[in-house]
N, C-alpha and C positions, 0 to 999 in steps of 0.2 A: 507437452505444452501446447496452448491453443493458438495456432498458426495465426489467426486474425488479433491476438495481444499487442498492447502496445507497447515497449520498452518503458524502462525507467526514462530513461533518454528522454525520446519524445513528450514524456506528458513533465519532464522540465523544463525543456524547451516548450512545451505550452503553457505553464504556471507560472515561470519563472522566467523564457526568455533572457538567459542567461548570455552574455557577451564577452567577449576578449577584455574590455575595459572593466566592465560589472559581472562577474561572474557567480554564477551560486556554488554552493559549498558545503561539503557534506557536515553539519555539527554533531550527529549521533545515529550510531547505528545498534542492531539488536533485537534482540526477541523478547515476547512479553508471553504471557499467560499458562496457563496450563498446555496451551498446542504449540507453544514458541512459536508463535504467529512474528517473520520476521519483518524489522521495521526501518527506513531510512529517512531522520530528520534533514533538510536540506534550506540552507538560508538564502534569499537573495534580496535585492532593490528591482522595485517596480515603483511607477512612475506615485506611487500612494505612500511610498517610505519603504521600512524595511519589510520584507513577507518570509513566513516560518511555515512550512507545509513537511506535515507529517507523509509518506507514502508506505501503504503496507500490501505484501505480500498473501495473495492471495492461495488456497489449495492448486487449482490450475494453473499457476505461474506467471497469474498478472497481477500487475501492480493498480493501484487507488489511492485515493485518498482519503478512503472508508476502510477499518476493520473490518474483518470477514467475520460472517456471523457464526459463531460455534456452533458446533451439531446438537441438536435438542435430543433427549430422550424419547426414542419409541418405542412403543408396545407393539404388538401383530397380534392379530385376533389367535392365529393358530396355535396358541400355548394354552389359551384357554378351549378351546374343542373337547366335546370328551368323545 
């Protein structure tokens, strides 16, 4: 895991600012895709109304608010060499 990552934590308490009286709360967890890319929706109130923020789990062990981009197919020239 990369030492400089942020916790889930933290980047809810920066989203979400979540408090004793308004707290946010997890509605859905889980994996999606072929990589079971895993996922935690969490709800809370910000001063705009209600906010819904997906965070997903990245291969290095951090969290975002962006899916990770799947591995693309590559070729290497050395298969073809004769």
């Amino acid at each position: 895991m990369n030492s400089h990552a942020i916790s889930l934590r933290a980047l809810v308490d920066k989203w979400l600012a979540p408090t004793r009286s308004v707290p946010a709360r997890v509605t859905e967890t889980g994996r999606f895709g072929i990589a079971g890319v895993r996922f935690v929706r969490l709800e809370g109130r910000v001063p705009t109304g209600q906010l819904s923020i997906v965070f997903f789990r990245h291969g290095n062990g951090e969290w975002d608010v962006f899916p990770p981009v799947p591995p693309s197919p590559a070729m290497g020239t050395r298969l073809f060499a004769f």
